[in-house]
Structures are given as structure tokens and as C-alpha cells.
NUDRENSE-404389 format. One line per field, with one value per atom (N, C-alpha, C): y, x, z; atom name; residue in three letters; residue number from 1. Coordinates in steps of 0.05 Angstrom, whole numbers. Example, Ala and Ser with C-alpha at 12.3 -4.5 7.8 and 13.67 -1.06 7.14 Angstrom:
y c(-114,-90,-66,-45,-21,1)
x c(264,246,264,257,273,258)
z c(156,156,156,142,143,157)
atom c(N,CA,C,N,CA,C)
type c(ALA,ALA,ALA,SER,SER,SER)
seq c(1,1,1,2,2,2)
//
This chain:
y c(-835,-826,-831,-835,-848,-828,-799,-782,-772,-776,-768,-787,-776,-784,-804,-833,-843,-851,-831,-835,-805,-816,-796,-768,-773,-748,-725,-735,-716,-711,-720,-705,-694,-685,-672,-641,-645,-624,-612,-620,-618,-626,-618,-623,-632,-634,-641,-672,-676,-702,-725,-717,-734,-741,-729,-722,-758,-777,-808,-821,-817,-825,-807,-783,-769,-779,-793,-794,-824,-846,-867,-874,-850,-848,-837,-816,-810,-829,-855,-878,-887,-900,-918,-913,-880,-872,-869,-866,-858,-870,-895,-911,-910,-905,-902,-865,-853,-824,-818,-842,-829,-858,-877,-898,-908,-906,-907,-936,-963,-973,-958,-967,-972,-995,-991,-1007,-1001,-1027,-1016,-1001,-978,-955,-929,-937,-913,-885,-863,-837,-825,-816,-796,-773,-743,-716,-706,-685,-662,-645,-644,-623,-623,-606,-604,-582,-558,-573,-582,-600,-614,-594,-587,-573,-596,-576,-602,-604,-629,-638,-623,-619,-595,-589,-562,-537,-551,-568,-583,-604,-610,-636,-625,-639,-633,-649,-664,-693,-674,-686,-675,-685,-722,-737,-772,-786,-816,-840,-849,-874,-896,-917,-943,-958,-976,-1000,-1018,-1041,-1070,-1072,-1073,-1082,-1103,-1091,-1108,-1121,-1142,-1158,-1169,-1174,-1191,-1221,-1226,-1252,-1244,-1266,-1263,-1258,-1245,-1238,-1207,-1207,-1189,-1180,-1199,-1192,-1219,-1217,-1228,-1238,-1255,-1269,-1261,-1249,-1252,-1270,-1273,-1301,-1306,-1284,-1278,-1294,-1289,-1299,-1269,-1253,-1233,-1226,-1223,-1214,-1188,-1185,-1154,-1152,-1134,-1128,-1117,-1124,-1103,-1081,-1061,-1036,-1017,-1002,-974,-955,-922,-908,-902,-888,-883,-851,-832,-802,-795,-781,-775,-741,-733,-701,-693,-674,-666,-679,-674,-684,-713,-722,-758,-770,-748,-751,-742,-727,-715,-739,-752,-771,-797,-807,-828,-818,-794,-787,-788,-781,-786,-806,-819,-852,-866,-871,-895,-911,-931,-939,-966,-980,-999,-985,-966,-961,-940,-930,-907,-931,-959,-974,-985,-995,-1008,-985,-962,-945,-937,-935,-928,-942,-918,-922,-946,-971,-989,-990,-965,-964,-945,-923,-912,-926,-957,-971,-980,-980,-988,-1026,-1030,-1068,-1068)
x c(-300,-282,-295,-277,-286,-298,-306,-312,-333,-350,-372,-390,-416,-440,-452,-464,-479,-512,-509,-539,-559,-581,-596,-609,-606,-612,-586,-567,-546,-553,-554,-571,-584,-608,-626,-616,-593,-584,-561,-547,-523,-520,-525,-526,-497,-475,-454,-448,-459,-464,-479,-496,-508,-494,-463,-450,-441,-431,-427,-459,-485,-500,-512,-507,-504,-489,-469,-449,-458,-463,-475,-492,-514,-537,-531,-509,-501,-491,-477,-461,-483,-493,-520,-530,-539,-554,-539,-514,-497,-501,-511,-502,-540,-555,-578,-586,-563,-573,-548,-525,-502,-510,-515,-509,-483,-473,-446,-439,-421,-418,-402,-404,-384,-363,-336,-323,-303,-289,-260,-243,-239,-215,-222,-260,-274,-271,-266,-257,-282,-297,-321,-310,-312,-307,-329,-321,-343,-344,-359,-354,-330,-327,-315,-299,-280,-253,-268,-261,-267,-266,-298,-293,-291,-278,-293,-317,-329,-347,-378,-347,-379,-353,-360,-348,-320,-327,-314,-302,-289,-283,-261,-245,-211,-215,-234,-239,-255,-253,-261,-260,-263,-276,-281,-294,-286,-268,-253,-258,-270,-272,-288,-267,-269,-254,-260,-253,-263,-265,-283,-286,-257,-256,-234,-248,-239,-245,-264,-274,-298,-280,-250,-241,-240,-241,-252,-276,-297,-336,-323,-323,-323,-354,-369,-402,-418,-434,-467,-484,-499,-513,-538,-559,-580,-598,-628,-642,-646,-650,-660,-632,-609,-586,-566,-574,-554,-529,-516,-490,-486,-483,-480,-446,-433,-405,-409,-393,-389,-373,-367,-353,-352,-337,-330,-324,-335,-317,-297,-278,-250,-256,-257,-253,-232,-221,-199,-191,-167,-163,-156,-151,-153,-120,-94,-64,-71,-90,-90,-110,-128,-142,-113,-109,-87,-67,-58,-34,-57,-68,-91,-97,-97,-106,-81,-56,-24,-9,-16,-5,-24,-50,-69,-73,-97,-108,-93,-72,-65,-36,-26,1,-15,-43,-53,-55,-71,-74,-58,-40,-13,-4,-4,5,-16,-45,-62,-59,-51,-49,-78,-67,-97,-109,-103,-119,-137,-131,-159,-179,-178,-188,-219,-240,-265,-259,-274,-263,-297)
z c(106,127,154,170,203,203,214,232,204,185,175,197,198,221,195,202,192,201,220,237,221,216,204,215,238,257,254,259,244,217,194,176,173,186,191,206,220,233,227,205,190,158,145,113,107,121,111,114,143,152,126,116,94,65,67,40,40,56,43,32,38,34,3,0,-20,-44,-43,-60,-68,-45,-48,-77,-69,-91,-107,-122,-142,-153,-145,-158,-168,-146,-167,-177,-187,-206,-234,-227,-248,-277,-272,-297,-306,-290,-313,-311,-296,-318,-337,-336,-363,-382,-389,-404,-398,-381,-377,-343,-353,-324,-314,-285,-269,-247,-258,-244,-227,-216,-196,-210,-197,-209,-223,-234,-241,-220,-231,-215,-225,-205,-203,-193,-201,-191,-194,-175,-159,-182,-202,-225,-242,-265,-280,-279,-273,-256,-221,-218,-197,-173,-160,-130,-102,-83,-54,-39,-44,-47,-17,1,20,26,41,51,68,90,109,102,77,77,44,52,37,2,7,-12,-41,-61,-96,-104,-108,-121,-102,-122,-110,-125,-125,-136,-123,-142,-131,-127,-114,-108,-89,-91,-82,-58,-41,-7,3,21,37,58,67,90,82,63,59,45,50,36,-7,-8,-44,-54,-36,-46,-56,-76,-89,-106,-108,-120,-99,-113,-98,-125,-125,-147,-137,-155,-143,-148,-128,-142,-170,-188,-216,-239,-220,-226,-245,-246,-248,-211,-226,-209,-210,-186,-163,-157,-167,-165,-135,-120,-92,-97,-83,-92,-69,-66,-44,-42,-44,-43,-30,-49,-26,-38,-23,-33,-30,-46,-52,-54,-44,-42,-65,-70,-101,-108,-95,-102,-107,-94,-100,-129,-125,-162,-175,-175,-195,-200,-180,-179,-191,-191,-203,-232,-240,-269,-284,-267,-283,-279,-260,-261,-265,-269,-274,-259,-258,-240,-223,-228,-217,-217,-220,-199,-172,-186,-165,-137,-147,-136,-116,-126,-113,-81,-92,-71,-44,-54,-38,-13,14,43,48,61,60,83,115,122,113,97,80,63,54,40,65,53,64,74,95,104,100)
atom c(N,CA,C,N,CA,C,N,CA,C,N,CA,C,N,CA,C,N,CA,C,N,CA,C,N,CA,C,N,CA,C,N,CA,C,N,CA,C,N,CA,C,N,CA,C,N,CA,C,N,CA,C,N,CA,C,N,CA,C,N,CA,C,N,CA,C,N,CA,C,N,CA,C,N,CA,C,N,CA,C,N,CA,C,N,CA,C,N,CA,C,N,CA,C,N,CA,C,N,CA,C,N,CA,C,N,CA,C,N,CA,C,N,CA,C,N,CA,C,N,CA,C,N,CA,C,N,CA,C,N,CA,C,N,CA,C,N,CA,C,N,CA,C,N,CA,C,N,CA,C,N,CA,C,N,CA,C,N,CA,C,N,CA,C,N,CA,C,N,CA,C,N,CA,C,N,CA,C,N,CA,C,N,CA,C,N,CA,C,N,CA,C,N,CA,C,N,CA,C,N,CA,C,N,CA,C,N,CA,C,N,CA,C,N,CA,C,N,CA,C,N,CA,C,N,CA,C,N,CA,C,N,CA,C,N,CA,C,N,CA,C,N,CA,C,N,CA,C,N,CA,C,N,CA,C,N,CA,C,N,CA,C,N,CA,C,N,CA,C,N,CA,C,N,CA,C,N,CA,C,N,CA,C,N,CA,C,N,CA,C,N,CA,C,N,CA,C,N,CA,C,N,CA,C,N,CA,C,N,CA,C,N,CA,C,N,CA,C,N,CA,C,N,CA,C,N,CA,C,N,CA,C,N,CA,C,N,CA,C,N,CA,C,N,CA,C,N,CA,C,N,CA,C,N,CA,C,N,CA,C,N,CA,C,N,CA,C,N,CA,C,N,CA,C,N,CA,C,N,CA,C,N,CA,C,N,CA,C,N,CA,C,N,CA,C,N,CA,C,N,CA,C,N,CA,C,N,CA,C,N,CA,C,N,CA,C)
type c(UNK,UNK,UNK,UNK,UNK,UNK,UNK,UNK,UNK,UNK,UNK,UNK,UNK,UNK,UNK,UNK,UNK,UNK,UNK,UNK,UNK,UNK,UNK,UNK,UNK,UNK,UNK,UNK,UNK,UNK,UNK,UNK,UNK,UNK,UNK,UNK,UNK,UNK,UNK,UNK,UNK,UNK,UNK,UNK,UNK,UNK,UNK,UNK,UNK,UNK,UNK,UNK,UNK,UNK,UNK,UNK,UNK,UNK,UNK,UNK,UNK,UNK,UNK,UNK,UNK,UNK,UNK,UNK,UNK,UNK,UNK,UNK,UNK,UNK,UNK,UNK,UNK,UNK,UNK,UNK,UNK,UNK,UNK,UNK,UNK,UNK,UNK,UNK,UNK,UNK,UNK,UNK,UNK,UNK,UNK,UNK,UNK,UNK,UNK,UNK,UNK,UNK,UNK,UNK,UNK,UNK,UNK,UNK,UNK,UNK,UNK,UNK,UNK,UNK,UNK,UNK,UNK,UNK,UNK,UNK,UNK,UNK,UNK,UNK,UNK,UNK,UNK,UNK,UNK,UNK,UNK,UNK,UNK,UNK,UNK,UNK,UNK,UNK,UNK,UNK,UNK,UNK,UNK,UNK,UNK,UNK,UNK,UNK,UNK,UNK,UNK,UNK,UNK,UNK,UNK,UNK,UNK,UNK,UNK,UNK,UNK,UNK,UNK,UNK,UNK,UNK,UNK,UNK,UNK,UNK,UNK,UNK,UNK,UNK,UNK,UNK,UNK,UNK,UNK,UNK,UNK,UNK,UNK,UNK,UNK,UNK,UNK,UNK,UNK,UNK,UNK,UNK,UNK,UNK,UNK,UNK,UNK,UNK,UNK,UNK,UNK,UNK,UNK,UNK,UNK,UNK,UNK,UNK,UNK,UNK,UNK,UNK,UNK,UNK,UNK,UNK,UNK,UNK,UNK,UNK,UNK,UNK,UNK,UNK,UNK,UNK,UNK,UNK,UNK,UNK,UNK,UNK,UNK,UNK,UNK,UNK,UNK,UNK,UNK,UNK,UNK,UNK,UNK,UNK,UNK,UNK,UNK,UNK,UNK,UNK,UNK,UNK,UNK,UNK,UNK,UNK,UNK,UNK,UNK,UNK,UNK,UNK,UNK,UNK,UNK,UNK,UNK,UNK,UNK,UNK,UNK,UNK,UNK,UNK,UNK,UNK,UNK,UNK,UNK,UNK,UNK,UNK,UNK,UNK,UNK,UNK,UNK,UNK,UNK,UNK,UNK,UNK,UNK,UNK,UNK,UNK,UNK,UNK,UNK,UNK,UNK,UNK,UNK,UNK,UNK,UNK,UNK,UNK,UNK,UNK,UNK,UNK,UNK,UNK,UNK,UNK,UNK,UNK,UNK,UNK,UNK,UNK,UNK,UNK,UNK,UNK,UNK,UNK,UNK,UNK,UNK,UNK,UNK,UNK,UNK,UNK,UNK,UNK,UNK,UNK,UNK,UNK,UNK,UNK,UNK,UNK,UNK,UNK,UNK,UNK,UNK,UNK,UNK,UNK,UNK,UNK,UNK)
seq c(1,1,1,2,2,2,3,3,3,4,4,4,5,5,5,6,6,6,7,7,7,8,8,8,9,9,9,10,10,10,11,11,11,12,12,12,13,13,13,14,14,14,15,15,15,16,16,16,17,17,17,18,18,18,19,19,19,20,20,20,21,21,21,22,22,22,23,23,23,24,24,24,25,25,25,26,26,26,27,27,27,28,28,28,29,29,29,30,30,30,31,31,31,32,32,32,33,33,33,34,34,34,35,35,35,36,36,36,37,37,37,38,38,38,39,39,39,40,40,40,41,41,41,42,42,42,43,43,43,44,44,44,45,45,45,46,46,46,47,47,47,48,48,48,49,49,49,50,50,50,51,51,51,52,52,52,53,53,53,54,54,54,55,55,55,56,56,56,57,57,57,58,58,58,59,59,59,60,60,60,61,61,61,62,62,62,63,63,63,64,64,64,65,65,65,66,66,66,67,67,67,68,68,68,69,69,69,70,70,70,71,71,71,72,72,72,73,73,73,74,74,74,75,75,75,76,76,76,77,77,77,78,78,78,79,79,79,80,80,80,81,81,81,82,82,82,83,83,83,84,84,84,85,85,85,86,86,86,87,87,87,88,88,88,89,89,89,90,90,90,91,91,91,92,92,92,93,93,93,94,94,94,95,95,95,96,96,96,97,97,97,98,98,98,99,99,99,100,100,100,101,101,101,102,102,102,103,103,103,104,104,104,105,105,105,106,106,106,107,107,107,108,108,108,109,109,109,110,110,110,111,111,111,112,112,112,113,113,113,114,114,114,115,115,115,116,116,116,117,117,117,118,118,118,119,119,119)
//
């Protein structure tokens, strides 16, 4: 979301401010502390029934989904030659997990407002 701080000094002075860089590192860790990947349309929640995620913020889970504005780069090759999927959170308020867990991921898709989508 526009108005989270991405400068680290606001973290330091605000614990809420650090919640996209928080969530960041929970993704990437995800898949070597569950055995489990992740891809476009995967839904991460704040707990099990799902809380909001800090005090100040309406949002209770993420899904992933594909960078915009980058054209067709959807991954990256690295020198070793494995491939790097690109990916983004979109956080989501709890009526829009709900509406994504009862319609599924490509009608949730189709509808998602795309200036909330990451460029």
C-alpha cells in the first residue's frame, strides 16, 4: 500500500511501518520452513481464523501475483541457470480473502481493481 513507509528509520520508530518488509520475509521463508511452493494466486493469512495483520491496517492476508509493468518478465534466470519467478504482494481485507476463497483464483483475478496491483 502507497502510504506504508519504506525507509528504515521509520521502522525503527514505528513497528507498523516494517509490516511490507515483514511479510516480504515471511514469503521467502515460507517454502523452506513448510516444504511447501509458492505461486501466482497462493493466499497467505494472518493466522488461522485470519487476524489483521498490525493494529492500523484493514488487510488479513496476501496473495501473490505477477508484477505489472515489467512487459512479459515474469522470472529472471540466474547465472547457475535456475529460474526466479517474479511475484507481489497484494494484501487483501478480510471481504476480499473471503471473495478469493469462494470464487477462486482466476475469477478472484479477473476482478481485482488493477490500480491495487504492484507495477
Amino acid at each position: 500500500p502507497p502510504d506504508w513507509s519504506l525507509d528504515a528509520k521509520a521502522w525503527a520508530r514505528d513497528e507498523t511501518s516494517f509490516t511490507p518488509m515483514r511479510w516480504l520475509k515471511r514469503v521467502a521463508r515460507f517454502h523452506y520452513e513448510s516444504g511447501h511452493w509458492l505461486g501466482e494466486g497462493h493466499l497467505l493469512m494472518n493466522g488461522s481464523p485470519a487476524a489483521r495483520i498490525d493494529e492500523d491496517s484493514p488487510y488479513d492476508s496476501v496473495v501473490l501475483t505477477k508484477p505489472r509493468g515489467l512487459g512479459d518478465i515474469d522470472a529472471v534466470r540466474l547465472s547457475d541457470g535456475r529460474e526466479v519467478r517474479l511475484l507481489c504482494l497484494t494484501f487483501l481485507r478480510p471481504e476480499e480473502r473471503e471473495r478469493l476463497q469462494r470464487e477462486g483464483w482466476e475469477a478472484f483475478k479477473a476482478s481485482l481493481d488493477e490500480a491495487r496491483l504492484s507495477v
